[in-house]
Structures are given as C-alpha cells and as structure tokens.
Chimera marker file (.cmm) of the C-alpha trace (Angstrom):
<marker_set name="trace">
<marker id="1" x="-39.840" y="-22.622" z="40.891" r="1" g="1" b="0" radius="0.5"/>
<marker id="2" x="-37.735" y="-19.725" z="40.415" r="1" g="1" b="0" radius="0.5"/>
<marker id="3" x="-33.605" y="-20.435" z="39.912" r="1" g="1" b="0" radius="0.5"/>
<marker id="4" x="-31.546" y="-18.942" z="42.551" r="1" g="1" b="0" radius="0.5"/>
<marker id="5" x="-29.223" y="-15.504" z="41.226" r="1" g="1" b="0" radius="0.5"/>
<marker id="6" x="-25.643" y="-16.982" z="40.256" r="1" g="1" b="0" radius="0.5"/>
<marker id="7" x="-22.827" y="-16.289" z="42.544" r="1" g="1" b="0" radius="0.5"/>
<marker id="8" x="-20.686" y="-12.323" z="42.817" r="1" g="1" b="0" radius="0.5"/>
<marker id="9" x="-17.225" y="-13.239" z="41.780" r="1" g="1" b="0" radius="0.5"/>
<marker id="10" x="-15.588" y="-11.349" z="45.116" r="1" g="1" b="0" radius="0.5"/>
<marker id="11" x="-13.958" y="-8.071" z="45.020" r="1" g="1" b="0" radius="0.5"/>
<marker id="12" x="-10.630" y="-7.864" z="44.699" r="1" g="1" b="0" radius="0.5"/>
<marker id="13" x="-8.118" y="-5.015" z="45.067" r="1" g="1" b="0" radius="0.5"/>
<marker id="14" x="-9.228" y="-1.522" z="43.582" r="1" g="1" b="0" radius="0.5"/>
<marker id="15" x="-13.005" y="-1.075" z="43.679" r="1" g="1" b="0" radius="0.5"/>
<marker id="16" x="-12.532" y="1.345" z="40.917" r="1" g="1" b="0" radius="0.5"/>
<marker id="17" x="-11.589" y="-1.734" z="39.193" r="1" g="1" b="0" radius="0.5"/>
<marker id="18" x="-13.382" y="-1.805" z="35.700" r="1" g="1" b="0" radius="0.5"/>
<marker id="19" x="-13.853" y="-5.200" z="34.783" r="1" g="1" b="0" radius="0.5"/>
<marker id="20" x="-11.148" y="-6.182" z="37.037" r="1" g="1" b="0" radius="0.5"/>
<marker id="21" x="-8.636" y="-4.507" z="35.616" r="1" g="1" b="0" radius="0.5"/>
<marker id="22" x="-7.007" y="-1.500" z="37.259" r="1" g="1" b="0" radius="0.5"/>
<marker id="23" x="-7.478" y="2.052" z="35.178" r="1" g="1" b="0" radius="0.5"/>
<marker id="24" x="-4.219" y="3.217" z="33.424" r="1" g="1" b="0" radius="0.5"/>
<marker id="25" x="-2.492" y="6.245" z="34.708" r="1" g="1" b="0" radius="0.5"/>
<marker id="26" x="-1.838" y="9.070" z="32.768" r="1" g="1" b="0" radius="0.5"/>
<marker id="27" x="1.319" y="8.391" z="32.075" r="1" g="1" b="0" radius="0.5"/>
<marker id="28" x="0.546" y="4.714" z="31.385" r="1" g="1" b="0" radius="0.5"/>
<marker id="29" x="-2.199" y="5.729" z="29.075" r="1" g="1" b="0" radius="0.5"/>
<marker id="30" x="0.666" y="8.379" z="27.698" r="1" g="1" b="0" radius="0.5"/>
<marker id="31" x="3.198" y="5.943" z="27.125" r="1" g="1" b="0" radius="0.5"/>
<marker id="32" x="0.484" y="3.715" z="25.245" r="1" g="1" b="0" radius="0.5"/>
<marker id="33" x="-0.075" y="6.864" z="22.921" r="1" g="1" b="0" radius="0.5"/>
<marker id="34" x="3.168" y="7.505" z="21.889" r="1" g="1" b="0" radius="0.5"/>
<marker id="35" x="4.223" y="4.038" z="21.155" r="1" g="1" b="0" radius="0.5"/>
<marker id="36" x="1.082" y="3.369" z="19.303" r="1" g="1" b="0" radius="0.5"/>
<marker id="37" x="1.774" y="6.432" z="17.260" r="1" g="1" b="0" radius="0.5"/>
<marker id="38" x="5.456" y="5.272" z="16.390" r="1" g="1" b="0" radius="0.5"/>
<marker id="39" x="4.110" y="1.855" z="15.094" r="1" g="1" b="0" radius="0.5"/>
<marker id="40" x="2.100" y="4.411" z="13.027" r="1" g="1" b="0" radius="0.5"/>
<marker id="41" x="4.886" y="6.339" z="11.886" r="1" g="1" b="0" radius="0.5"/>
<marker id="42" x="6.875" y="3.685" z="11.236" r="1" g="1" b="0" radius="0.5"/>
<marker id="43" x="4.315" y="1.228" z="8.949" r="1" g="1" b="0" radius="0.5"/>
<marker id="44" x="3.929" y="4.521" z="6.655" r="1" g="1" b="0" radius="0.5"/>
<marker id="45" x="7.462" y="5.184" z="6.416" r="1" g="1" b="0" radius="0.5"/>
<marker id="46" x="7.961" y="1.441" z="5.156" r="1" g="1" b="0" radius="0.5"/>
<marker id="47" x="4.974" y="1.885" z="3.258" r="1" g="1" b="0" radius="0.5"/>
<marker id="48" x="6.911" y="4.792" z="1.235" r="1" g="1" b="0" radius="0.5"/>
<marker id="49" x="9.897" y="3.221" z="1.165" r="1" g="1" b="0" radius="0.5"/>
<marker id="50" x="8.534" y="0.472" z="-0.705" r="1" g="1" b="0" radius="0.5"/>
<marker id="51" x="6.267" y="2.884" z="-3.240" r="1" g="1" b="0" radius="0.5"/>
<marker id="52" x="9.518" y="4.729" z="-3.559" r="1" g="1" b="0" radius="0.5"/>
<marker id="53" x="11.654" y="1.449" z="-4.661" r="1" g="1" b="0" radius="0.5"/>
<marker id="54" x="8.720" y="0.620" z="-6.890" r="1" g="1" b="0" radius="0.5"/>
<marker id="55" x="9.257" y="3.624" z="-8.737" r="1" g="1" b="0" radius="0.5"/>
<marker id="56" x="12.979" y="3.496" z="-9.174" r="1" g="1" b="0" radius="0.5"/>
<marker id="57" x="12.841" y="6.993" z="-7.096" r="1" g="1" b="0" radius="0.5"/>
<marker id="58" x="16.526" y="7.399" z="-7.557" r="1" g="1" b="0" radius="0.5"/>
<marker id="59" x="18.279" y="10.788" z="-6.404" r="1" g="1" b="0" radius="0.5"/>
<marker id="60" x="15.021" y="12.183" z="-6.234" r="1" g="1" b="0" radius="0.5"/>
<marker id="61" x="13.536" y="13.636" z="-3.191" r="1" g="1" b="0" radius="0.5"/>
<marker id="62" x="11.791" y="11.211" z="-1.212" r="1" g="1" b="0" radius="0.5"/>
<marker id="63" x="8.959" y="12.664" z="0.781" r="1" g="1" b="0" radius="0.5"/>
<marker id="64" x="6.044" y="11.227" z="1.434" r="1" g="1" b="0" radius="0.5"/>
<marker id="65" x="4.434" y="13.576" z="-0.243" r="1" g="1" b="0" radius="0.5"/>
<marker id="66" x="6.297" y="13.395" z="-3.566" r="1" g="1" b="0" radius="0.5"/>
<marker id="67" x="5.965" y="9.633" z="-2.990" r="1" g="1" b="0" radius="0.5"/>
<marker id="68" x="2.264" y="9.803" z="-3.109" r="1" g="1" b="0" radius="0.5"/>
<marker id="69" x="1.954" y="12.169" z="-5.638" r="1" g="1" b="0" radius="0.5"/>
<marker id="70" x="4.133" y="10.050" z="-8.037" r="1" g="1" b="0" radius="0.5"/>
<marker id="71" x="2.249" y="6.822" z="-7.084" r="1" g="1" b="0" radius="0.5"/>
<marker id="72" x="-0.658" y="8.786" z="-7.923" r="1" g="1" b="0" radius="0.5"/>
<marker id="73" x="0.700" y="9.474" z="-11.260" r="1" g="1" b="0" radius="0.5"/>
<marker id="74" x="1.660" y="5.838" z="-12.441" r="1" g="1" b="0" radius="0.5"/>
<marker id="75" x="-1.061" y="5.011" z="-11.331" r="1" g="1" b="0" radius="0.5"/>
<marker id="76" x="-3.193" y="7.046" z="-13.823" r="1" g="1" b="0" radius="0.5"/>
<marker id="77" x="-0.632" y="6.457" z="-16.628" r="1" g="1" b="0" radius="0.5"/>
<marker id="78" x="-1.019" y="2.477" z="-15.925" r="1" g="1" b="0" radius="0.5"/>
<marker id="79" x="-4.938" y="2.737" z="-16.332" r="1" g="1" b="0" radius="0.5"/>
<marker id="80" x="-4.578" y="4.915" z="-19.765" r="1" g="1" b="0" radius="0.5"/>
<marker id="81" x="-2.259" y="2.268" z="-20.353" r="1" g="1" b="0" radius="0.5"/>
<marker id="82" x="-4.616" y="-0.747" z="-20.097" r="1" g="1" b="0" radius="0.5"/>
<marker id="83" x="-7.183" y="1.231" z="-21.673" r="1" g="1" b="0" radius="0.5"/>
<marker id="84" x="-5.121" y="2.144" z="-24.889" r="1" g="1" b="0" radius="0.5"/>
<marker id="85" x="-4.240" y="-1.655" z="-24.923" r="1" g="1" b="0" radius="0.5"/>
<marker id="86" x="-8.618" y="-2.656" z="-24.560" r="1" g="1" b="0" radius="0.5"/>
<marker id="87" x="-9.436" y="-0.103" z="-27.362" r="1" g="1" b="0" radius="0.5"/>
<marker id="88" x="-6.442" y="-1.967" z="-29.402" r="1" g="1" b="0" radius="0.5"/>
<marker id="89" x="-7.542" y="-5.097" z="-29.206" r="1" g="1" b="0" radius="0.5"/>
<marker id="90" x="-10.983" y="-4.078" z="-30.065" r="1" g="1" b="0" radius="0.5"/>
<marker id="91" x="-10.194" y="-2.179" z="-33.036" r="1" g="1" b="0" radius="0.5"/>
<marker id="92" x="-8.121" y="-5.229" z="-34.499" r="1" g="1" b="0" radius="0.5"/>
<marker id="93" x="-11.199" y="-7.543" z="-33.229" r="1" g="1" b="0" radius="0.5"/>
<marker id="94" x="-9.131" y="-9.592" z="-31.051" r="1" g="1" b="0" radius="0.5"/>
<marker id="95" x="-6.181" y="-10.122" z="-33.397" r="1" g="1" b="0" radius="0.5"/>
<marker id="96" x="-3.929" y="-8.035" z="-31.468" r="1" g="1" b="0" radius="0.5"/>
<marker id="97" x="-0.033" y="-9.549" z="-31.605" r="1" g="1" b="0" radius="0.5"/>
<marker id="98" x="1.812" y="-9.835" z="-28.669" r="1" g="1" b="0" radius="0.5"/>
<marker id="99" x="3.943" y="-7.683" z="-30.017" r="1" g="1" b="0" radius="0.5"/>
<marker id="100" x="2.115" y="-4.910" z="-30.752" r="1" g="1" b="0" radius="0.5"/>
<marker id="101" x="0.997" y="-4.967" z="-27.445" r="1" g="1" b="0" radius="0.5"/>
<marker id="102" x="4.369" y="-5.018" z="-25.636" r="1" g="1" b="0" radius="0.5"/>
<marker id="103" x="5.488" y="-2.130" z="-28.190" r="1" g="1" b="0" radius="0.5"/>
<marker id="104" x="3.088" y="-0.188" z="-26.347" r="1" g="1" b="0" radius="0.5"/>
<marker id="105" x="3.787" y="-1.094" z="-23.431" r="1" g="1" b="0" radius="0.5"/>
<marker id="106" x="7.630" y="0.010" z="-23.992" r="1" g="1" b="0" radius="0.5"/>
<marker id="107" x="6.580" y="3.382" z="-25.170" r="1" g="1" b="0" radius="0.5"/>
<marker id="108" x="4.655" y="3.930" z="-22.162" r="1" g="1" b="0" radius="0.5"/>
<marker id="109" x="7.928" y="3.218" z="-20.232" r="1" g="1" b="0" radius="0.5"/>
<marker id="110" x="9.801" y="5.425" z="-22.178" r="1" g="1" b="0" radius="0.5"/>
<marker id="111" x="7.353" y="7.946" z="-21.617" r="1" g="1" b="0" radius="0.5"/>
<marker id="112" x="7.741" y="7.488" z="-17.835" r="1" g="1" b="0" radius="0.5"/>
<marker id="113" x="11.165" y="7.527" z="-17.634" r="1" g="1" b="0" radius="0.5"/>
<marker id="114" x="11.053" y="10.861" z="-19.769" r="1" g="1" b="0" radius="0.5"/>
<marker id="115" x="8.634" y="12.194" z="-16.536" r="1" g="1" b="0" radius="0.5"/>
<marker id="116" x="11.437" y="11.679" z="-14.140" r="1" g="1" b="0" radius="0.5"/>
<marker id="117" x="10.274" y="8.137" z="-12.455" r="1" g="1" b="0" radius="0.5"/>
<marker id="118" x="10.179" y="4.597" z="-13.831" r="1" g="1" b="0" radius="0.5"/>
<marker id="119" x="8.362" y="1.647" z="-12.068" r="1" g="1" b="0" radius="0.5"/>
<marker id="120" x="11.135" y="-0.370" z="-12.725" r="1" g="1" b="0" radius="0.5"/>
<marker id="121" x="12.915" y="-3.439" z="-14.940" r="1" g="1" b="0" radius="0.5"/>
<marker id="122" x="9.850" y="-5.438" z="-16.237" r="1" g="1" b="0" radius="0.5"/>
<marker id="123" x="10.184" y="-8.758" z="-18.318" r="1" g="1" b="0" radius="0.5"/>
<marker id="124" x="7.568" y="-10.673" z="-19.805" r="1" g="1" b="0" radius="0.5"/>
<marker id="125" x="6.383" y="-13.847" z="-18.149" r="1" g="1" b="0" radius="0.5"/>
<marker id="126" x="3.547" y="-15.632" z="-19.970" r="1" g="1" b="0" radius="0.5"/>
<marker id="127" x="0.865" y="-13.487" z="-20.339" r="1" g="1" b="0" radius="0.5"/>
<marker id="128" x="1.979" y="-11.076" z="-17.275" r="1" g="1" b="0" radius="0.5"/>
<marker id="129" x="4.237" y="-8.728" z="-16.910" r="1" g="1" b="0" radius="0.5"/>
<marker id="130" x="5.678" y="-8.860" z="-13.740" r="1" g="1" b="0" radius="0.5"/>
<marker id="131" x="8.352" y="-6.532" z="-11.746" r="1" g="1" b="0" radius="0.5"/>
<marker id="132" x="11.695" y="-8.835" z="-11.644" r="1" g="1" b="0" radius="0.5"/>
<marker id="133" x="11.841" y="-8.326" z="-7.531" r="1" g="1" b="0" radius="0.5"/>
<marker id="134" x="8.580" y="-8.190" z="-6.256" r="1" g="1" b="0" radius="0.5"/>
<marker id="135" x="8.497" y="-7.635" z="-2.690" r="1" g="1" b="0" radius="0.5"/>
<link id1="1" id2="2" r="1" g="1" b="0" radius="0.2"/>
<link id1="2" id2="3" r="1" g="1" b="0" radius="0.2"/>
<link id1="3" id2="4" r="1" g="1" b="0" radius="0.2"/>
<link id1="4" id2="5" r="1" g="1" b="0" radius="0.2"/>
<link id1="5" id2="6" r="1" g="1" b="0" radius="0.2"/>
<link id1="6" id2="7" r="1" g="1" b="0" radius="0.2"/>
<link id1="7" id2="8" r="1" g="1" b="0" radius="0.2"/>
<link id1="8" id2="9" r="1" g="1" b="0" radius="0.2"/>
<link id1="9" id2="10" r="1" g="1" b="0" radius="0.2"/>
<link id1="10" id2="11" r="1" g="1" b="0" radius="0.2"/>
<link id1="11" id2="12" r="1" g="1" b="0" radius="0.2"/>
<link id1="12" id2="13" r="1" g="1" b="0" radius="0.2"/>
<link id1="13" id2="14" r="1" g="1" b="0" radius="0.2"/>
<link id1="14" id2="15" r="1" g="1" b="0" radius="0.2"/>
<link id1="15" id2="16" r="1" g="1" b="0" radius="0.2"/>
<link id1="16" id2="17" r="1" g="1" b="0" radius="0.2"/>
<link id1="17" id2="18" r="1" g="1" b="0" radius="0.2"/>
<link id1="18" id2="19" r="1" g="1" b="0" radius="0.2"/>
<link id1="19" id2="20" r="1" g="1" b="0" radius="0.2"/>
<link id1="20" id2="21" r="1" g="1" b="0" radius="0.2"/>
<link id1="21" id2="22" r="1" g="1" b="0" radius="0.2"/>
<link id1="22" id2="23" r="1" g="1" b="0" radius="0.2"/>
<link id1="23" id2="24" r="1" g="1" b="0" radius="0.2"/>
<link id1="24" id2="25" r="1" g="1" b="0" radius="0.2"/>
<link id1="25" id2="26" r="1" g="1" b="0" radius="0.2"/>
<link id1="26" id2="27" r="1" g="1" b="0" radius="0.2"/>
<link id1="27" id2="28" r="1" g="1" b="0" radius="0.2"/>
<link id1="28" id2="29" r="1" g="1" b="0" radius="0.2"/>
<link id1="29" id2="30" r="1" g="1" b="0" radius="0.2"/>
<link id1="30" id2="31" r="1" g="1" b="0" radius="0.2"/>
<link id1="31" id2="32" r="1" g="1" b="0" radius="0.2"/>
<link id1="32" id2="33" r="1" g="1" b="0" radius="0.2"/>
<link id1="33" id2="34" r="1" g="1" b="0" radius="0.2"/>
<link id1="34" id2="35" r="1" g="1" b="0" radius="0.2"/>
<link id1="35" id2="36" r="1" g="1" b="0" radius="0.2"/>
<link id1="36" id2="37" r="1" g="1" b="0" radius="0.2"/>
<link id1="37" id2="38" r="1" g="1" b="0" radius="0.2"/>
<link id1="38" id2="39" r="1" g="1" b="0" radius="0.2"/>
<link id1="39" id2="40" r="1" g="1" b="0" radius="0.2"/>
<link id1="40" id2="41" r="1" g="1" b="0" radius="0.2"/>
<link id1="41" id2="42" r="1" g="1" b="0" radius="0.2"/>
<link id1="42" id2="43" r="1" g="1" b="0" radius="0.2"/>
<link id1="43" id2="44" r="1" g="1" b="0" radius="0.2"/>
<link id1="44" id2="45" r="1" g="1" b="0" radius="0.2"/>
<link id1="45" id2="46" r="1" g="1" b="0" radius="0.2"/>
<link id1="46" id2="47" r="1" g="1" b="0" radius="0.2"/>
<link id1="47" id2="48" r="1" g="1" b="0" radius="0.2"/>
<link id1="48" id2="49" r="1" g="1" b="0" radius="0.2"/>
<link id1="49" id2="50" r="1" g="1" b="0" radius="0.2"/>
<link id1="50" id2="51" r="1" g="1" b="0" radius="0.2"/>
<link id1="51" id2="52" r="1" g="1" b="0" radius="0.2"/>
<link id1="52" id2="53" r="1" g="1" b="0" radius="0.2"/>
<link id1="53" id2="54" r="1" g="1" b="0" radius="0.2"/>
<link id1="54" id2="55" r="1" g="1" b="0" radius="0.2"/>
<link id1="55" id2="56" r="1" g="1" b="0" radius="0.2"/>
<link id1="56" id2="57" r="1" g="1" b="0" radius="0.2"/>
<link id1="57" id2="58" r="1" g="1" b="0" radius="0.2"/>
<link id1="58" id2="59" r="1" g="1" b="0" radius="0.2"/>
<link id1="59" id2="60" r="1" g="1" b="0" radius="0.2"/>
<link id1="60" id2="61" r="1" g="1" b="0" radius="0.2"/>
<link id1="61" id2="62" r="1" g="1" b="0" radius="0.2"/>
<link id1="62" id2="63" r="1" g="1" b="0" radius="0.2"/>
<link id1="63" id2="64" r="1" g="1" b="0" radius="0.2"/>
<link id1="64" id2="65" r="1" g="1" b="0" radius="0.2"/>
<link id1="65" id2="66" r="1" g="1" b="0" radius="0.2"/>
<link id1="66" id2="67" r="1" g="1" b="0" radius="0.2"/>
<link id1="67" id2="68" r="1" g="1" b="0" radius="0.2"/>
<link id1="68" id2="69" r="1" g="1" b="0" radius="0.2"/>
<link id1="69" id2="70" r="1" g="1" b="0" radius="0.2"/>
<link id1="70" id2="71" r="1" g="1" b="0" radius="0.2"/>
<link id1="71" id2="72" r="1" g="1" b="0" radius="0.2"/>
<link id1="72" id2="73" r="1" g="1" b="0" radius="0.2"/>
<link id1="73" id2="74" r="1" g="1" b="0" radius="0.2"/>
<link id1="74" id2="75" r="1" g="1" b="0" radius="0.2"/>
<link id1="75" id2="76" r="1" g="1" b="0" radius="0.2"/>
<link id1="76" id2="77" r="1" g="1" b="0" radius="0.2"/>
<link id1="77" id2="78" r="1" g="1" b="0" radius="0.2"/>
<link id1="78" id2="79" r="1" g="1" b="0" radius="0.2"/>
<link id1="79" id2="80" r="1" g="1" b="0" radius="0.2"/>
<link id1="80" id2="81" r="1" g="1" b="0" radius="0.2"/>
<link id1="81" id2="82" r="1" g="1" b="0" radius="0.2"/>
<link id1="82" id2="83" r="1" g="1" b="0" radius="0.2"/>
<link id1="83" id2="84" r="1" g="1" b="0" radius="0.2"/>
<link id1="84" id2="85" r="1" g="1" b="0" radius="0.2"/>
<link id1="85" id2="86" r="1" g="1" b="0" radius="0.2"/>
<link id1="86" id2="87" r="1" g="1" b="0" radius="0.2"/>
<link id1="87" id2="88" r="1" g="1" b="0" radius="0.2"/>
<link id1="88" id2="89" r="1" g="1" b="0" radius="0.2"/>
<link id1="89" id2="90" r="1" g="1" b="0" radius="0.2"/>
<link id1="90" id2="91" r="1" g="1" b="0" radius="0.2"/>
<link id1="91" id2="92" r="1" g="1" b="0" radius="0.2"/>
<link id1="92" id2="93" r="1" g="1" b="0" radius="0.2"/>
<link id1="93" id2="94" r="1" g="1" b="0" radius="0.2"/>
<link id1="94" id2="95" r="1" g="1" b="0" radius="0.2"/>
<link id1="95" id2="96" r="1" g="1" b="0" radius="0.2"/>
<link id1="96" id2="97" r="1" g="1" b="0" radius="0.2"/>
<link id1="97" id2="98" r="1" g="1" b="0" radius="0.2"/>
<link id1="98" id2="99" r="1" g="1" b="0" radius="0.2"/>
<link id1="99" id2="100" r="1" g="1" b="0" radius="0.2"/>
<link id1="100" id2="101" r="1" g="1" b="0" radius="0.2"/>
<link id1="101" id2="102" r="1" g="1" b="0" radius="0.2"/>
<link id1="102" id2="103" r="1" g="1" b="0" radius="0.2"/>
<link id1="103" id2="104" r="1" g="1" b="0" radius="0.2"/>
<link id1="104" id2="105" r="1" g="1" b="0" radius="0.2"/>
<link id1="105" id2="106" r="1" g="1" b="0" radius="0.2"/>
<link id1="106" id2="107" r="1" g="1" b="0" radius="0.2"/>
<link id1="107" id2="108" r="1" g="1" b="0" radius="0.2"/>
<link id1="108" id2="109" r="1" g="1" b="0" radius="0.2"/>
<link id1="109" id2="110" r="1" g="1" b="0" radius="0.2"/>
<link id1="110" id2="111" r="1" g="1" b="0" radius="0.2"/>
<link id1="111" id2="112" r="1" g="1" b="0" radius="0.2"/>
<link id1="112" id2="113" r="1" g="1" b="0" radius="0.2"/>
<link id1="113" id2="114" r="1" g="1" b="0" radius="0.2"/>
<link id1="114" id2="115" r="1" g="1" b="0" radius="0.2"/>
<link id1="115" id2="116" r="1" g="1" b="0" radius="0.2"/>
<link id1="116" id2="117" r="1" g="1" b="0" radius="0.2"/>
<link id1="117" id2="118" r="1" g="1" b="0" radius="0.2"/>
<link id1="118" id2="119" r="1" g="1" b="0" radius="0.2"/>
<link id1="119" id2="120" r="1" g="1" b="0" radius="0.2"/>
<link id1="120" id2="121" r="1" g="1" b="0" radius="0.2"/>
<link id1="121" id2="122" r="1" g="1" b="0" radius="0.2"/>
<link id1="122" id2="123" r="1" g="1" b="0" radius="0.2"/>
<link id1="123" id2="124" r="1" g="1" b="0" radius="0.2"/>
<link id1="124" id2="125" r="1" g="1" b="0" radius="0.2"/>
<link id1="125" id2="126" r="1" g="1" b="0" radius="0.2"/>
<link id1="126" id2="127" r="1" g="1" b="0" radius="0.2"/>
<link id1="127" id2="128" r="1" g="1" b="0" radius="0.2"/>
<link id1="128" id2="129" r="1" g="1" b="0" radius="0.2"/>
<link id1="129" id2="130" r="1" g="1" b="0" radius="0.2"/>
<link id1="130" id2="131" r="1" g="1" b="0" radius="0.2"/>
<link id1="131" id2="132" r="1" g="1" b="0" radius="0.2"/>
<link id1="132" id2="133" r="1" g="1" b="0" radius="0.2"/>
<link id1="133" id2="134" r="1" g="1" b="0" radius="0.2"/>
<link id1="134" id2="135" r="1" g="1" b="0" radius="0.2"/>
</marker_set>
C-alpha cells in the first residue's frame, strides 16, 4: 500500500519566485553590496583604531598599513621577549627572581619606546602583566 504524494503548497505571486521569495533587483542586490561593504570598512577601521591605541601610536601616522606593520613588529619583539625570559629561567634552573624577570621586561620597553611605538602603561598584577585599560 503505497502513501499518497504530500500536498503542493499553492503558487503565489511571482512564478519566478525562488523559494518563495521574490529575486532582488539590481539595485536591491546593489544597495545590499555597498552596505555590506561599509560594515566591512568600518569593523577594520575600529579594528585599527584599537591596534593603534594599543600601541600608544601618538602623532604618528595612522594608516592601516603602518598600523599593521607596527603590530607586526611588537608582535615579534613580544615573542623574543618571552623567549629571552624561557632561556632565563632555564639557565638559572628555575630560580629566576621576579625581579630579574621584570628588569627585562622594562628594557624591552625601553627598547620599544626607543623604535618609535610603545604598547602602553603596564603594571604588574600577580603573575601577569596586564595593560591598565584593556578594552
């Protein structure tokens, strides 16, 4: 006994009609283009803004490309960093002072401020080292 074939919703308005939904026009599917593409625009440009406040980017140009290119570069200089810290505490077989370690970490700040960019006032909060505003 074979089951009968389930109802056709019926057709309504534009047989063209994909999945009942009319096609966009042009300039509907236009207009969809260009605003998508300014939600685009506009998360990178906050995106920069924020890499820019990170790095204390003050009365320095601001493009996204230096922005990048700067990020890039702490970046790096955050990894040597860590890794100069690693082979420290190795060398002195875990006995590494806090202090030692934060003297480094000072120096490397120095040393960024000396390139022209800073990632900003840090403090010391237990055993991280946090920004004082994080977003």
């Amino acid at each position: 006994m074979s089951m009968p074939p389930p109802p056709t919703p019926p057709q309504t308005g534009n047989a063209n009609a994909i999945g009942g939904k009319t096609p966009l026009t042009e300039d509907q599917k236009r207009a969809n283009h260009v605003k998508s593409e300014q939600k685009r625009r506009n998360e990178i440009r906050i995106g920069c803004e924020r890499l820019a406040s990170l790095l204390n980017m003050k009365g320095q140009g601001k493009s996204e490309a230096r922005i990048l290119e700067l990020t890039v570069q702490a970046i790096k200089e955050q990894l040597a960093l860590k890794e100069a810290i690693k082979q420290h505490i190795e060398e002195t077989r875990g006995q590494a002072s806090v202090n030692a370690v934060d003297e480094m970490y000072r120096e490397a700040m120095e040393e960024a401020k000396t390139n022209n960019y800073g990632i900003g006032p840090m403090e010391r909060r237990g055993s991280r080292i946090k920004k004082e505003d994080e977003y």
